[in-house]
BAMI-694955 format. One record per residue: x, y, z of N, C-alpha, C, CB in turn. Coordinates in steps of 0.1 Angstrom, whole numbers, plus 2048, in hexadecimal, padded with zeros to 3 digits. Glycine has a CB too. Layout:
residues N
XYZXYZXYZXYZ
...
END
This chain:
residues 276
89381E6C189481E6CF88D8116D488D82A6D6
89180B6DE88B8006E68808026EE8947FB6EE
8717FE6EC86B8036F28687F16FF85E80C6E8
8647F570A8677EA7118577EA71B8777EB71B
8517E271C8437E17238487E17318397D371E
8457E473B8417E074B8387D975083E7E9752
83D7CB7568327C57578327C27678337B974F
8367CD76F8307CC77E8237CF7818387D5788
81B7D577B80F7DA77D8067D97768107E277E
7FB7D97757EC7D67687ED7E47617D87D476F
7F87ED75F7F67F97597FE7F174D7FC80A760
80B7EB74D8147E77468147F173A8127D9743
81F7F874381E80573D82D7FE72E82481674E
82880A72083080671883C81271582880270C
84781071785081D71B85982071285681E728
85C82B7098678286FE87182970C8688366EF
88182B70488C83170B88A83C712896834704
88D83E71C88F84A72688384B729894858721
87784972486884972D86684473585D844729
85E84A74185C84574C84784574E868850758
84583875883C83375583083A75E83E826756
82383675E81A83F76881D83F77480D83B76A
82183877982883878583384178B82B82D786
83984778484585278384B84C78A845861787
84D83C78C85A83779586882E78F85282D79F
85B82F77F86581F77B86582276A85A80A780
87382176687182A75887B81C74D87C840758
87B820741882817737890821737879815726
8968197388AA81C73B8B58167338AF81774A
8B98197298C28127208B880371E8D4810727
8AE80271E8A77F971689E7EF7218B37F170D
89F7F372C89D7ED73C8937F87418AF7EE748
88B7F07458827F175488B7F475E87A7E275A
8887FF76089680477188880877A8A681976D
88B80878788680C79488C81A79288A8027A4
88882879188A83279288C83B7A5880836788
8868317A78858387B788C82B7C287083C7BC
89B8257BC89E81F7C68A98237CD89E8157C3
8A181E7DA8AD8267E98A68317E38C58277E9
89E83D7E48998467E388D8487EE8978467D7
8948507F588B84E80588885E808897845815
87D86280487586980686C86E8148708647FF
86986481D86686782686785A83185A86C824
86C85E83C87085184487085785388184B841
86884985D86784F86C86083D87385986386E
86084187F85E83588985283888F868833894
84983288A83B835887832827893839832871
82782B89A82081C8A181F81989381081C8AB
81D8048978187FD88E80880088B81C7F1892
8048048947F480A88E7EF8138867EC80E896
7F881B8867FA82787B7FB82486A80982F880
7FC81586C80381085F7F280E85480F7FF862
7E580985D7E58098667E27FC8657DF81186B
7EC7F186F7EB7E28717E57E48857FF7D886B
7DB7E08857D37DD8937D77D089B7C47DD88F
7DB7C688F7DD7B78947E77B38967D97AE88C
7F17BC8928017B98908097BF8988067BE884
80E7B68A38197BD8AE8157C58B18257C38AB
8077C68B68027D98BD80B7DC8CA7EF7DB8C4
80A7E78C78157F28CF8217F28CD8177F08DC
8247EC8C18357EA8BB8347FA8B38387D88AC
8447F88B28488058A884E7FC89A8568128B0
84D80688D85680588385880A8798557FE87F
86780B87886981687086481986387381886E
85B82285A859822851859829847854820852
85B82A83986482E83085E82D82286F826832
85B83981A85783F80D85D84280585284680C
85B8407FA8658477EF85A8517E786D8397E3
85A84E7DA85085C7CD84684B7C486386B7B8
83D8537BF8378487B582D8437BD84283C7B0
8228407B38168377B58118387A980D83A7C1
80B8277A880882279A7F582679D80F80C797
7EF8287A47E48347A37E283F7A37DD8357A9
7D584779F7D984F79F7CD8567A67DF852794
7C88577B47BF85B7BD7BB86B7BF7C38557C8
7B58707BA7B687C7BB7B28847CC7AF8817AF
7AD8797D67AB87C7E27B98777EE79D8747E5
7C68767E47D28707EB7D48797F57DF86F7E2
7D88747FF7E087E80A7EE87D80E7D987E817
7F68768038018728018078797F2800862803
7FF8847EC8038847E080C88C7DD7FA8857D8
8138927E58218997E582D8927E282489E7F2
82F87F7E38368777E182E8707D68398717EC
82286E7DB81F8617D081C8647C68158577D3
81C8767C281887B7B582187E7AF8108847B3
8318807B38398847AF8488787AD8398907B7
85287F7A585987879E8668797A585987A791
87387279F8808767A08838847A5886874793
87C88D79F87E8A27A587D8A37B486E8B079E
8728987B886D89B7C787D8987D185E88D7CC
87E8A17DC8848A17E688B8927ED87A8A87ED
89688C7E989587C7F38A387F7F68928697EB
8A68787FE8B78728048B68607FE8B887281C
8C48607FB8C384F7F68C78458038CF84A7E8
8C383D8038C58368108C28248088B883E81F
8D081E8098CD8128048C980380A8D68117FE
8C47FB8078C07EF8118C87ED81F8C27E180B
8D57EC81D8DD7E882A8DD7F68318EE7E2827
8DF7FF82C8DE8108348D280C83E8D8820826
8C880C8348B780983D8B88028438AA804838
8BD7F38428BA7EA84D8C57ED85A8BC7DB846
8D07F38588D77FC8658CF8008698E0806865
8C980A8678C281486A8B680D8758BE81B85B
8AD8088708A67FD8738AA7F98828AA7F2869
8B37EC8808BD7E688A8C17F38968CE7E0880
8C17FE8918C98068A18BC80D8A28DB8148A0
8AD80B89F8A28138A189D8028AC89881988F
8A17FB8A98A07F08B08A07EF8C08A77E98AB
8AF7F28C38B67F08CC8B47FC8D58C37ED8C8
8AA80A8CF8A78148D889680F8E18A88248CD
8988198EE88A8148F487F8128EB88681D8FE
87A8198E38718158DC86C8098D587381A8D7
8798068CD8787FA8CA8767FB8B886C7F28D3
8777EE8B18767F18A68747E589C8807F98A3
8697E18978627D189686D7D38848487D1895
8707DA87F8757DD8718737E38638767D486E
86E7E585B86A7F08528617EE84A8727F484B
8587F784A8487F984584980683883D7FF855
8497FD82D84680282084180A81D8437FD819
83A81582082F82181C83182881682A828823
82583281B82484181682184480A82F848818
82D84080082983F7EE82682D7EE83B8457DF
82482A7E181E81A7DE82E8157E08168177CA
8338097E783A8047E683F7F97DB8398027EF
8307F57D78347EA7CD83B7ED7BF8287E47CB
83A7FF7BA8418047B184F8017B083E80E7B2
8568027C18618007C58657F27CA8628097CC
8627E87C08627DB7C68707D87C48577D17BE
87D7D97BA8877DA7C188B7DD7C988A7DC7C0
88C7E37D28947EB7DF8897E67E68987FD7DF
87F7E07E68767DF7F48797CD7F48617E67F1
87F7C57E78847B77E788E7B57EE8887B47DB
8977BF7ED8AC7BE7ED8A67C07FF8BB7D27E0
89F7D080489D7CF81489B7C981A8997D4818
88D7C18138877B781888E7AA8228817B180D
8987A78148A07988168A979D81F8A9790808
8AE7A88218B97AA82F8B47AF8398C57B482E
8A77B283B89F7B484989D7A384D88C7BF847
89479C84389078F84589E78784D88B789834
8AB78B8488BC78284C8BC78985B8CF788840
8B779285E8BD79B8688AE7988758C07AF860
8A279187189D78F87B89079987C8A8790885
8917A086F8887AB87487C7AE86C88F7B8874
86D7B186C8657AF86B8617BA8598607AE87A
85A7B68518567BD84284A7BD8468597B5832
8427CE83D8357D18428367D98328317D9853
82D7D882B8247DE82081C7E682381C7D6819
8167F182080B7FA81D80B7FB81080A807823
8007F880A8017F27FF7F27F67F68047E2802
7F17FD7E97E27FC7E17E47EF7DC7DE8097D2
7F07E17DA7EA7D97D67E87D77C57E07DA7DD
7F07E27BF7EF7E17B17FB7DB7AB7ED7ED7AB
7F87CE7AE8097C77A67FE7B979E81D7BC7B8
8097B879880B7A978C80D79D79581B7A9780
80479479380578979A81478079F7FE784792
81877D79482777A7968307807A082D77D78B
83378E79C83B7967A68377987B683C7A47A1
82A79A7B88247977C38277897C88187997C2
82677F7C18257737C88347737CE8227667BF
83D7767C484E7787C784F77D7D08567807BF
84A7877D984C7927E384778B7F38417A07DE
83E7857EF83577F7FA83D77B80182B7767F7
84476F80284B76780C85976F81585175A803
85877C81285F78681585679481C866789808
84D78F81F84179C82484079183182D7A1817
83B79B83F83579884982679E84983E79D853
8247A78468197AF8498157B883A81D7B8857
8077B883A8007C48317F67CD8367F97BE825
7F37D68337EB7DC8337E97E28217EE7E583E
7DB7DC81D7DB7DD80E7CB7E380C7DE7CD806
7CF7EF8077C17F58027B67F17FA7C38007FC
7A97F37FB7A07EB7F479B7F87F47997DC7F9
7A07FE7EA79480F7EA78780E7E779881D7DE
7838037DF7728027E076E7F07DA7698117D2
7637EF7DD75F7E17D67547E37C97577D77E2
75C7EE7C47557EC7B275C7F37A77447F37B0
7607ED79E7697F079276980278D7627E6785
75B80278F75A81478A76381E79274A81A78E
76581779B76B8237A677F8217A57638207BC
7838177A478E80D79E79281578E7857FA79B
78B81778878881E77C78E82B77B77B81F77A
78483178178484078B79384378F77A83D79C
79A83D7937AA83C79B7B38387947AC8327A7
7B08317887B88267807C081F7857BE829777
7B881578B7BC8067917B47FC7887B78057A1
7B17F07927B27E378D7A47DD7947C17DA790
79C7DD79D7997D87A979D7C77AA7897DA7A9
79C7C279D79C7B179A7A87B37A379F7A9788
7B57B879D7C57B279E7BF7B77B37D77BF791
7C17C37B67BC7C57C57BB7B87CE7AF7CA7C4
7AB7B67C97A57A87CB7B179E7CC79B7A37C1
7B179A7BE7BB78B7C17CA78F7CA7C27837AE
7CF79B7CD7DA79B7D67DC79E7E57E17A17D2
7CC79F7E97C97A07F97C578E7F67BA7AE801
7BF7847F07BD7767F37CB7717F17B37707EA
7D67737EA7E576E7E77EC7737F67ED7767D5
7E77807F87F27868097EE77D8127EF797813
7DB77B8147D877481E7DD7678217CE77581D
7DF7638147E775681B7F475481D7E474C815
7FC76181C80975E81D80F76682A81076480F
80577183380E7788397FE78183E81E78082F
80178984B7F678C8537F37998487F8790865
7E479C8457E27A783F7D67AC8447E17A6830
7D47BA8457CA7C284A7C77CA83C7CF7CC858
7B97CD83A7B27D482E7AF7E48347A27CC829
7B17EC82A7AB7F782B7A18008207B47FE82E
79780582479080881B78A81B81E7847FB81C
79082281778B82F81977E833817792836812
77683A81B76B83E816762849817765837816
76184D80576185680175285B7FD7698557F9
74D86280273A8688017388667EF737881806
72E85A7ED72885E7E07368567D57268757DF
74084E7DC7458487D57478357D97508517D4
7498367E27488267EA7418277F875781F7EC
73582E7F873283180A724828809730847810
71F82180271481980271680E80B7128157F6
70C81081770B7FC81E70B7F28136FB7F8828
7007F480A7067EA8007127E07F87047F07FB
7197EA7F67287EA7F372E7E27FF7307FA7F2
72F7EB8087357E48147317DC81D7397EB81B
7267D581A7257C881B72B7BB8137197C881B
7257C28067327B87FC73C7B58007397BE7F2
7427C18007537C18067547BA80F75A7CD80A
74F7BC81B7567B082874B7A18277537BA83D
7447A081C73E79381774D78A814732796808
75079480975A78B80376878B80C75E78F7F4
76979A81577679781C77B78A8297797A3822
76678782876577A83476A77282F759773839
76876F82176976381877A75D81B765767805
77E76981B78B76481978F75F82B796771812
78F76983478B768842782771848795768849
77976B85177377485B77D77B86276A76B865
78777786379077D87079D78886C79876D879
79978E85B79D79685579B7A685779A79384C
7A67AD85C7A27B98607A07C58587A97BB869
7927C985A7937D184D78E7E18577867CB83E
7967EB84F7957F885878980384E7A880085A
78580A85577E81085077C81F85077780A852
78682784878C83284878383F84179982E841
78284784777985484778585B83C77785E85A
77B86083278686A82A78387482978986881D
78D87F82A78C89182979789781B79589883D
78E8A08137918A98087A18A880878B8BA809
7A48A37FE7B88A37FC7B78A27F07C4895802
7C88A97ED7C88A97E17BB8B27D27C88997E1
7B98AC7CC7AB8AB7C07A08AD7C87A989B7B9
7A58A97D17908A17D178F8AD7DE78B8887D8
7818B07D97798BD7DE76B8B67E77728C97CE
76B8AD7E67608A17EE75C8A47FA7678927F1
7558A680174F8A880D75D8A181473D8A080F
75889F82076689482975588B82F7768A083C
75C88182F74F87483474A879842756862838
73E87784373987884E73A87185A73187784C
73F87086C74386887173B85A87474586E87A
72A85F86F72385587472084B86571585B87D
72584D85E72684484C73383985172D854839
73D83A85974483585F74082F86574B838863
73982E87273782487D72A81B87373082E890
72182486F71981B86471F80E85E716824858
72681085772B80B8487377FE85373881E839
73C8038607427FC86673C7F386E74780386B
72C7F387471F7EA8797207DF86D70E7F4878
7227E585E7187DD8527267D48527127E683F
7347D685373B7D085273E7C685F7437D884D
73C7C68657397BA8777337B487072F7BE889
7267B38697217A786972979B85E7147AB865
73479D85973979885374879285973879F849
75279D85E75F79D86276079D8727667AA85D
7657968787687968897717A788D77478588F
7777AA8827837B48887817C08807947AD887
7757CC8827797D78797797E688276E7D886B
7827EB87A7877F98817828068797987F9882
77F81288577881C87A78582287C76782687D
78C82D87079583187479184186C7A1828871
79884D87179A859869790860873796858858
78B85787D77B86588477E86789276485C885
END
């Protein structure tokens, strides 16, 4: 049998035939890397752009946004893990690039309005096919690409993607490897792909936080040390977490937020507490 490596991700996962990789999105197929979840639309609606949550980006706009199954972490405090933990079995309608970008286009033309389509819910970058092929016919048609994103891709492919993204919102779940670990992620790769977005396309950071795992001023001074570095004028949100999934964790306290959100001003012009 042909066993074939994956090299979208720092898992580079090694997959005989018919295996499919941690990510339950993307399996070995007659000898091929296939996208398992493409046009596989899981959850879809016309959502504020703040919800995404981008603060800097077209505020008060709408856009439609759209999930499929799969994520190349594995967070046990997910509140998405109905999709992002599950595979091909999970519940979807297929709906392919040009379908979406119709779809899109007449979400446009209603009062609301509709800036164009925002990748979420599960990890998009798993599904970097179908989020390429949409991309390039929203981009022909005038209409605006948005990421929610953990940010776990391979340099290359990211870079590939970039000139095709308008907006990110990219998680930075903590600023120390142990906890990265903890989730099985990367922090490095993280890092180097909020400095590669920043210079390609507007990105906002988000950082959850979790009692007794990344809730130190310490830490989060680091963090918006270095998120100055790249810009002061980098928006980074600062999100209250509550028991999901696994995790049995207290839920953060409101005032470890406004805290941890003081320590981060002295670094960043633009941060938001969000979840309280």
């Amino acid at each position: 049998m042909s066993r074939q490596i994956c090299g979208l991700c720092p898992h580079h996962c090694r997959l005989e035939e018919g295996q499919i990789g941690l990510c339950r999105a993307r399996g070995n197929v007659d000898g091929t890397i296939l996208p398992l979840n493409y046009g596989k639309i899981t959850s879809i609606a016309l959502d504020p752009i703040e919800k995404k949550p981008l603060m800097r980006f077209r505020p008060g706009s709408f856009i439609l946004s759209v999930g499929s199954f799969g994520c190349n972490l594995r967070c046990p405090f997910c509140q998405n893990h109905e999709i992002s933990q599950a595979g091909q079995e999970f519940r979807h309608q297929t709906v392919m690039p040009e379908q979406l970008v119709q779809i899109a286009e007449t979400l446009a033309a209603e009062p609301k309005g509709n800036l164009g389509v925002a990748f979420t819910y599960n990890e998009p970058l798993i599904g970097v096919e179908f989020l390429r092929d949409t991309a390039f016919l929203l981009k022909k048609r005038g209409m605006k690409v948005v990421l929610v994103t953990n940010g776990m891709m391979e340099e290359a492919p990211f870079r590939e993607l970039l000139p095709l993204v308008d907006a990110m919102n990219i998680d930075l779940k903590a600023f120390h490897g142990e906890f990265y670990r903890w989730i099985g992620g990367d922090l490095e790769t993280v890092k180097r792909n909020i400095r590669l977005a920043a210079g390609a396309c507007h990105v906002e950071v988000t950082t959850l936080v979790i009692p007794g795992k990344n809730d130190s001023a310490g830490e989060m001074a680091r963090e918006a040390e270095w998120l100055a570095g790249i810009s002061p004028e980098l928006p980074l949100h600062i999100s209250r977490y509550f028991p999901r999934f696994l995790s049995e964790i207290p839920a953060t306290e409101v005032s470890v937020i406004y805290q941890l959100a003081d320590v981060a001003r002295q670094h960043l012009s633009h941060v938001y507490e969000g979840n309280c």
